[in-house]
N, C-alpha and C positions, 0 to 999 in steps of 0.2 A: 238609486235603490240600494247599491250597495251602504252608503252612508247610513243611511236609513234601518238598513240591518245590522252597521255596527254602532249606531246610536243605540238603538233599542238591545244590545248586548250589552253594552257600559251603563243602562239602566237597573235592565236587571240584576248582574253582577253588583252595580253600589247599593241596588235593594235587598242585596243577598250581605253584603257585606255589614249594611247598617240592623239587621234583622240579627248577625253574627254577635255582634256588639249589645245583643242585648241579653244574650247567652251566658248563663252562670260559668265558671271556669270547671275544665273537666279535671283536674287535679286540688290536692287539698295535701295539709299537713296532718299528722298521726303522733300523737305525745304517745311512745313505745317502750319508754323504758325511764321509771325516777327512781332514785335514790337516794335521802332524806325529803327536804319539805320541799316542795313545787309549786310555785300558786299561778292562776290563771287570771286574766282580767280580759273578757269576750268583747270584741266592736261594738262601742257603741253606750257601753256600760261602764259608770264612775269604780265601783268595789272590785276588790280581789277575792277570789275562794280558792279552794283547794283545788288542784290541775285536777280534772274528769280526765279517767286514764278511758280511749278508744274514742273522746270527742275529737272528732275532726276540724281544724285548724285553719285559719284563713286570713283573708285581708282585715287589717285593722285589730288583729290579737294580740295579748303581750302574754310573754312566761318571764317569772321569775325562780331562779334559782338562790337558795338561800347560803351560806357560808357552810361548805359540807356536803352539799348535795350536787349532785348531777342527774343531767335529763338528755331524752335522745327523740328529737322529732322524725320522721322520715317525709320526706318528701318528693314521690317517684321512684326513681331508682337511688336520689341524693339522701345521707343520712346525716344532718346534724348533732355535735353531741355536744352539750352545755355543761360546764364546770359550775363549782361551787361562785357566788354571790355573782353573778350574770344576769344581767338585764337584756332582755330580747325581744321587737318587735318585729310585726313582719308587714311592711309597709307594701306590699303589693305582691300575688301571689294569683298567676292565671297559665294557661297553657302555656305557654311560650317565658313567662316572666317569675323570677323570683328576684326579690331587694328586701333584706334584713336591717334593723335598726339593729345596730349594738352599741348602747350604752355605756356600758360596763361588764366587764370578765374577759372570758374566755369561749371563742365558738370553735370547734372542729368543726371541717365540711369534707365530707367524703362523695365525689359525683363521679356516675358510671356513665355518663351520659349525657352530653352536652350539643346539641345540634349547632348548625350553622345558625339560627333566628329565634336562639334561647338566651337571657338575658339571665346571668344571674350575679346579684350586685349585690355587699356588704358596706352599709355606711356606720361611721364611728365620727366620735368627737373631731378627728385631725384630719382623716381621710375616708373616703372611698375606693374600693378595693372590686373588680369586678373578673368571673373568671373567664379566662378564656378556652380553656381543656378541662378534659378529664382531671382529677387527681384526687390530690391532698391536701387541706389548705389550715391553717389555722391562723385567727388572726385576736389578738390578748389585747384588748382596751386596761389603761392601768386605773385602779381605783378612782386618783385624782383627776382623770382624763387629761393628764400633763401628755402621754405618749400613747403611741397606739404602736404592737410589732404585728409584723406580716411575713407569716413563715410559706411559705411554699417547699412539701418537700418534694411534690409530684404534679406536674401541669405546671400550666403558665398563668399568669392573672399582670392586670394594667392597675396600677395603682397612680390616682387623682386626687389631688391635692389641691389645694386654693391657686397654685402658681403654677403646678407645672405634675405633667403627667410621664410615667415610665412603665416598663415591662418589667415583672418580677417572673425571676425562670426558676426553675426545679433545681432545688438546692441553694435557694438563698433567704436571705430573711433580709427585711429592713423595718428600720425605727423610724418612724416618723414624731416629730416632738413639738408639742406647739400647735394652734387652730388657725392665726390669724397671716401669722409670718412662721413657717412650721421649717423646721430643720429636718434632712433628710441623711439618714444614716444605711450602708449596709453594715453588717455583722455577720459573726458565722453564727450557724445554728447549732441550738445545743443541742446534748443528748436528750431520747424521748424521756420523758417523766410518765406518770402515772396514767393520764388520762390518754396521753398518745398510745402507751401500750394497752390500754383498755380497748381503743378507738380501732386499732389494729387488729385486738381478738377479735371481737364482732364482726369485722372486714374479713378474717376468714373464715369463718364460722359461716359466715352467709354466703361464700365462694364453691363452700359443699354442699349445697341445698340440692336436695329430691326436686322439689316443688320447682326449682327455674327450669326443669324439663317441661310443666306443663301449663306453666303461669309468666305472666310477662315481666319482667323486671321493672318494670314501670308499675305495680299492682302493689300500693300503699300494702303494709300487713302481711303479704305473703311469706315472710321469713319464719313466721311464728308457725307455718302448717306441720313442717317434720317434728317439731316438738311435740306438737298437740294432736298426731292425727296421722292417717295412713292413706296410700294412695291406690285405688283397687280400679281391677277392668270391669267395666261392664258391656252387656254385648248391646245395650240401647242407647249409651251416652261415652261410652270408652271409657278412659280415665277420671275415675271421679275419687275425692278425697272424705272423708267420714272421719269426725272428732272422736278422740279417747274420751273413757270416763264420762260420760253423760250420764245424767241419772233418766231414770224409768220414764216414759213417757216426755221424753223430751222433744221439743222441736225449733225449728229457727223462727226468729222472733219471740222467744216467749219469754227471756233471761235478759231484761237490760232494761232501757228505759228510755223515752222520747224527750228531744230534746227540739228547743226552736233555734236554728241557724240559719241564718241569712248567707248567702240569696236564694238557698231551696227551700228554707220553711223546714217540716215537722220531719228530723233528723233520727236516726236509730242509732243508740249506743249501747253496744253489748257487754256483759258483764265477764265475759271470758277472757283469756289472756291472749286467745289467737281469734278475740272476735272483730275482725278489722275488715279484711279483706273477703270474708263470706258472705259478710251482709251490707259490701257495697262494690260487690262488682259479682258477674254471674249467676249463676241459677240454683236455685235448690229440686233435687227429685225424690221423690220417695221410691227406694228400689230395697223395700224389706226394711229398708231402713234408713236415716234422712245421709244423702249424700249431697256434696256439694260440686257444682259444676261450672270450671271457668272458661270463661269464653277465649277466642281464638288468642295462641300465644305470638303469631304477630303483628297481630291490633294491639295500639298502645291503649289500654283502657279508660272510659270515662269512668270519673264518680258520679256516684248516683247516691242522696241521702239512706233510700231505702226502696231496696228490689220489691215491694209488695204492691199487691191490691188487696182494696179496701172494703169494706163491709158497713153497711146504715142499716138503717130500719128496726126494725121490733126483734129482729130474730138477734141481734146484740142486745136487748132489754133499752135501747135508745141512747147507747155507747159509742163506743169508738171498735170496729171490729178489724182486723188483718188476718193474711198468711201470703208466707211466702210465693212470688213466682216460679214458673218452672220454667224447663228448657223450651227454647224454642217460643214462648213468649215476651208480646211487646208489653216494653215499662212505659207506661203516658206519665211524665210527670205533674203535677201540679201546678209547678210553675212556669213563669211564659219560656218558650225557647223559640226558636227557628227549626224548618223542618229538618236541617244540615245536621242540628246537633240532636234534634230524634234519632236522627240517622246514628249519625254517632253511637250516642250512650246506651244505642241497643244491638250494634252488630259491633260491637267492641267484648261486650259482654256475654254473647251469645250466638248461636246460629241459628238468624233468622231465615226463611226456606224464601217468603214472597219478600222483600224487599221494597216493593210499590207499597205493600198496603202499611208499611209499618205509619206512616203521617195519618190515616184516614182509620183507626181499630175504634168499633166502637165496644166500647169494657164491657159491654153489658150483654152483648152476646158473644161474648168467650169462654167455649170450654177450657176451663181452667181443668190443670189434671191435680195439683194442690188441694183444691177446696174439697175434696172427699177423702181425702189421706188421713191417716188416723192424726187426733189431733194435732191437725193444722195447725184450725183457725185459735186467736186467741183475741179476746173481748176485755175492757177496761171501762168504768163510767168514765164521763168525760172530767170531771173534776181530778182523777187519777192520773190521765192522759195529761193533762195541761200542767203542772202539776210536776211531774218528772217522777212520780213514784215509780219504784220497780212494779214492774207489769205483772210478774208473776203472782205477789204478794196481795195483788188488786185485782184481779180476775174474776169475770164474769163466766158462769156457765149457758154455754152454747148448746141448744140441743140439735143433736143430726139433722134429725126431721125439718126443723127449722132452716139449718143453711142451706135446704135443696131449693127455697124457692125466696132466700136472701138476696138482695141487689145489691151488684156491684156499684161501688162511686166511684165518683174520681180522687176524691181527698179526703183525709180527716177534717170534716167543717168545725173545727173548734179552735177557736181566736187565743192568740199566743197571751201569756200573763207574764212578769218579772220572772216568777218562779219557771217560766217554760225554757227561759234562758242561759237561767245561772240555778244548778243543782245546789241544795243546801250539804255544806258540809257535815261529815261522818261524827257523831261523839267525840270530844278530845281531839280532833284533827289541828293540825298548828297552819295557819293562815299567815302567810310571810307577803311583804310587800318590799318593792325596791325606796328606797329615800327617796323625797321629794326632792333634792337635786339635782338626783341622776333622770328621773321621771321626765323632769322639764329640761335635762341637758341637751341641747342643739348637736346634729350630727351634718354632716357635708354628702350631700348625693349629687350625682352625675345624673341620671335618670329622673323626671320628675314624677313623683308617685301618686297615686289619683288622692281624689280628695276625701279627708278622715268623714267615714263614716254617718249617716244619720241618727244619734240617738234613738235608745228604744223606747224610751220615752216619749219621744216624740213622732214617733211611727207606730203605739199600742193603739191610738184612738183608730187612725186610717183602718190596721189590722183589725180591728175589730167587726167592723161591718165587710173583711172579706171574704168569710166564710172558709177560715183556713187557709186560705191564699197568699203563696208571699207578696209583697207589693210591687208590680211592676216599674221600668224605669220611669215614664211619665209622672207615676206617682209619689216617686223618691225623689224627683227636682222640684216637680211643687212643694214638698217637703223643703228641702233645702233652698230653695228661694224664699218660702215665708218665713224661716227662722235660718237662716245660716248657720251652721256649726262653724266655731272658733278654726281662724286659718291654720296649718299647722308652720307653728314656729318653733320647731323642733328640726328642721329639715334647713339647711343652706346647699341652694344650687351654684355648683361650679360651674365656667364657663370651662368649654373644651380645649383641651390641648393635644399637639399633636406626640404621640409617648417618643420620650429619648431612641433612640435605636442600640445605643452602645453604652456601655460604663465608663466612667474616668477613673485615672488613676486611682483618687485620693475621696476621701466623700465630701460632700458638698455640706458646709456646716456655716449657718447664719452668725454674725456676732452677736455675742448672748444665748448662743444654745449650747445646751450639753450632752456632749455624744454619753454615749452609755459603753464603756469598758466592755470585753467579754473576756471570759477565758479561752485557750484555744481548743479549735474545733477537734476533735477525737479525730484517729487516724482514718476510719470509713468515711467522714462524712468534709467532704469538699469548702475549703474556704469561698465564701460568698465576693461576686465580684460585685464591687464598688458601684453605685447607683449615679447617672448621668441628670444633670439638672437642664432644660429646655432653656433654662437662661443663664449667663455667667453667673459663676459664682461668685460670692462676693469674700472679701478677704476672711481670711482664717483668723483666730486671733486666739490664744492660750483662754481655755475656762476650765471648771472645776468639775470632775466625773459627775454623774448622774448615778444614783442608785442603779443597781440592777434590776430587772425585770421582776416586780413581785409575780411569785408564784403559789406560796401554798395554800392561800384561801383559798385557788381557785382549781387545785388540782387532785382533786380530793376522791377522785372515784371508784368504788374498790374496785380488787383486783380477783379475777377469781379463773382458777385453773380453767384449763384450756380445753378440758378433756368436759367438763360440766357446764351445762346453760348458766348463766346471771342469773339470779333471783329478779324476783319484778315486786316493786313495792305496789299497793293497794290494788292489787291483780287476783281477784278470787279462782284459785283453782277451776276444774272444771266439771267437780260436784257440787260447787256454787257455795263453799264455805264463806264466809267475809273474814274470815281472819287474813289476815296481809302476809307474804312472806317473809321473813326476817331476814335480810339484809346482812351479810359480815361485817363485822368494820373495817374503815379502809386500812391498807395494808399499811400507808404511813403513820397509823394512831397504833397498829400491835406492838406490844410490848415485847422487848426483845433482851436477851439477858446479857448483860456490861460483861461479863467473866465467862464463857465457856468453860466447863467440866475438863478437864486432860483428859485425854485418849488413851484407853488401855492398846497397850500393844503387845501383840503374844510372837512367842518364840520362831523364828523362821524355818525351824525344822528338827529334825528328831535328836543331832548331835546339841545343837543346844540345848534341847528340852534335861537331858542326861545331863548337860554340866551344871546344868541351872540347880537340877537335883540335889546336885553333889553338892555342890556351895550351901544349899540349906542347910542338908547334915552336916557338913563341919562349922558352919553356924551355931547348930543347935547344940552340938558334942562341947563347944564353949561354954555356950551359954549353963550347962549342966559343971562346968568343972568350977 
């Protein structure tokens, strides 16, 4: 008997687990901050366009940074910041897992937060780099992909190599040089540059935040609320936060525009500059006026495309109709989950009272306390909707009367198009792509990352008959069984090794490799100790310097007092202007004057001033004779 009851335990546990597995991931990436040109290329999709600032970020995206520009993704509590000509892919990104392609550039990674069964791993042309703690990381693929540096100024991280695996600790750097037979170098770290002092403002600028009192540091977006917005008591929801600068009749949901992303389908992208975290985590109330309400600060929050229910029938004119949810309501998604992550994605965000019934809500008889709040709801024809136009621009009028006896759905039934995918770029917008070189250049991973992507192309026809629906797992292997996507040969898996424990004297350098010179380390900053190889090394032999580590293509990002926010390029205000903010130039382009002016210097006190006097007039009594 007992058997019997922990058979039937180990069943339903591996039916809970494999039901788990089919569960969208409850974290996502947030492009937060660009600075010249940024282009995006979404899963699944050949072209690039302009980065969609508040599109949320995922498996199988790429960004590129163009030569001058810097970008700042967040993800969780981690904030990556991209320098100028940077190529970046993010080859798998779920609860527990983050692993980046980089290409080419230059990536900061700043993480507040790293569990015991959190993965998070950088692969480059020469190595993989994966972290261990908390810290600071930066790691500069060089143009040629001849070398890859790996700075640690804070934490610890394992760096894996075709031969042989080591620990890199806080305050050290090393050069790895070469892909096939790679030479291993440490070095000391040099003084911060540009981007690292950038990387650092931001870092404390987000240390004084109002909002980490009432929001979880794991809550994509939440840095942007003290800027945009204020935090007031209420006596029915406590704490709630309400945006600056709205114009007249505004409400959530009504300023952005729907986008299709996989694996939740019809996506909300807000046009705001702090529109990130409102309208994908928590509740909206109406309390006089629309406040925003986030769920428990320590629930680590799920993402949710978009907190709303939906609206059909005639009282939309046979559109697409929404408004926001409120507190204390359950979000049903549209897409498949398991009931662990209902659970989840709605008592993360909210306080649910009954907890049983959150699996079993049906939409249709829910007093919603939203849908009679001065305009809520907002209505789009469906060609608008699909389409990614600005919603406000395309609105349909709703009349009151009408939504009293409107039915809820479950979803927007309207079948994704090209254009639901990828937003058309702005007038004169500059579209930057990485070389075909770097594109197809091969990087080295320790982890192996699921497999690229279904085409949407080849997932528009299925989509089309699902009635808005994203497409289940079942449905994405039949896909990928009748037409296979291209394996990814961009990815070399190393076999494991076990990390050095200790450093050797001297560094371990192949024949025919060229260590890389440095200058010496500044008196604060700690000479790096010497990197241990898992296997002997093999003789030394006299070769020729290696250039130094280029930098300034890639370090390019302005610099702006400490006392003042960054500007956000293509970030419309939040009267809803589209004019962009203009950007200073980086500090290393201001023009600075070869010659200084001399310095007047005045008298150090009053008997000077008196002989100074005197010497005039016997001056000038000369000059008269």
């Amino acid at each position: 008997m007992r058997f019997a009851n922990r058979f039937i335990w180990m069943m339903a546990a591996s039916a809970c687990l494999l039901a788990a597995q089919d569960d969208p991931p409850g974290r996502v990436a947030r492009l937060s901050y660009t600075y010249g040109s940024v282009s995006f290329q979404p899963a699944g999709v050949d072209d690039w366009f302009q980065a969609d600032f508040n599109r949320p970020l995922t498996t199988g995206d790429h960004v590129f940074v163009d030569p001058g520009g810097t970008a700042e993704l967040q993800i969780g509590s981690g904030v990556l910041l991209l320098g100028g000509k940077t190529t970046m892919d993010i080859l798998n990104l779920d609860d527990s897992s983050v692993q980046l392609r980089l290409s080419e550039g230059t990536l900061l990674i700043r993480v507040r937060s790293l569990g015991d069964q959190d993965s998070f791993e950088v692969d480059t042309p020469n190595l993989s780099f994966s972290l261990l703690r908390t810290g600071d990381y930066r790691i500069n693929v060089q143009p040629d992909s001849s070398s890859t540096f790996v700075t640690v100024r804070g934490g610890e991280g394992e760096l894996n190599g075709p031969d042989q695996a080591f620990t890199v600790h806080a305050g050290e750097e090393v050069q790895v040089a070469g892909a096939d037979q790679p030479s291993y170098q440490s070095v000391a770290i040099p003084p911060p540059d540009t981007l690292d002092r950038f990387s650092a403002q931001r870092a404390q600028g987000e240390d004084q935040l109002q909002s980490a009192r009432y929001c979880s540091r794991e809550m994509v977006g939440y840095q942007d609320l003290d800027r945009y917005g204020s935090w007031r008591n209420t006596p029915d929801y406590g704490m709630v936060w309400a945006p600056n600068g709205t114009p007249g009749g505004w409400a959530p949901y009504h300023f952005g525009h729907w986008l299709w992303v996989d694996p939740w389908g019809w996506t909300w992208v807000d046009d705001a500059p702090w529109g990130f975290a409102p309208f994908h985590y928590g509740r909206w109330a109406y309390v006089g006026y629309w406040a925003w309400v986030p769920g428990p600060v320590a629930e680590r929050p799920v993402y949710a495309p978009a907190l709303v229910a939906w609206v059909g029938g005639e009282a939309v004119g046979g559109g697409v109709g929404w408004f926001a949810l409120g507190p204390r309501e359950v979000y049903v998604p549209s897409y498949h989950t398991s009931p662990t992550y209902l659970t989840r994605v709605n008592v993360s965000n909210t306080v649910i009272v009954n907890k049983v019934n959150i699996t079993n809500v049906n939409i249709t008889n829910v007093n919603y306390v939203n849908r009679a709040a001065p305009g809520a709801v907002m209505a789009v024809q469906r060609e608008a909707f699909a389409s990614a136009k600005p919603v406000q621009s395309a609105a349909v009028v709703v009349r009151p009367e009408a939504l009293r006896s409107a039915t809820v759905v479950a979803t927007a039934s309207v079948a994704p198009t090209r254009a639901s995918v990828v937003r058309t770029a702005s007038p004169g917008a500059t579209v930057v792509r990485p070389a075909a070189a770097v594109e197809a250049r091969p990087v080295i991973a320790k982890k192996t990352p699921p497999p690229p992507p279904v085409p949407f192309a080849q997932r528009q026809t299925a989509l089309a008959g699902n009635a808005g629906r994203p497409l289940d797992k079942n449905q994405v292997q039949q896909l990928r069984q009748a037409q296979p996507p291209p394996a990814r040969p961009l990815v070399r898996q190393v076999e494991a090794h076990a990390p050095a424990p200790q450093a050797p004297a001297s560094p371990a350098v192949r024949p025919g490799a060229l260590p890389t010179p440095r200058s010496a380390a500044p008196a604060s900053t700690p000479a790096a100790p010497q990197v241990q190889s898992s296997k002997p090394a093999p003789q030394t032999m006299e070769t020729t310097p290696a250039p130094q580590r280029v930098a300034p293509a890639t370090q390019t990002a302005p610099e702006h007092p400490k006392e003042a926010a960054p500007p956000v390029e293509r970030m419309p205000p939040p009267a809803r202007s589209t004019t962009p903010t203009a950007a200073p130039a980086p500090a290393a382009q201001r023009p600075t004057s070869s010659t200084p002016a001399p310095a007047k210097t005045a008298p150090k006190d009053d008997k000077q001033k008196k002989d100074a006097k005197k010497d005039e007039k016997k001056d000038e009594k000369k000059d008269k004779q």
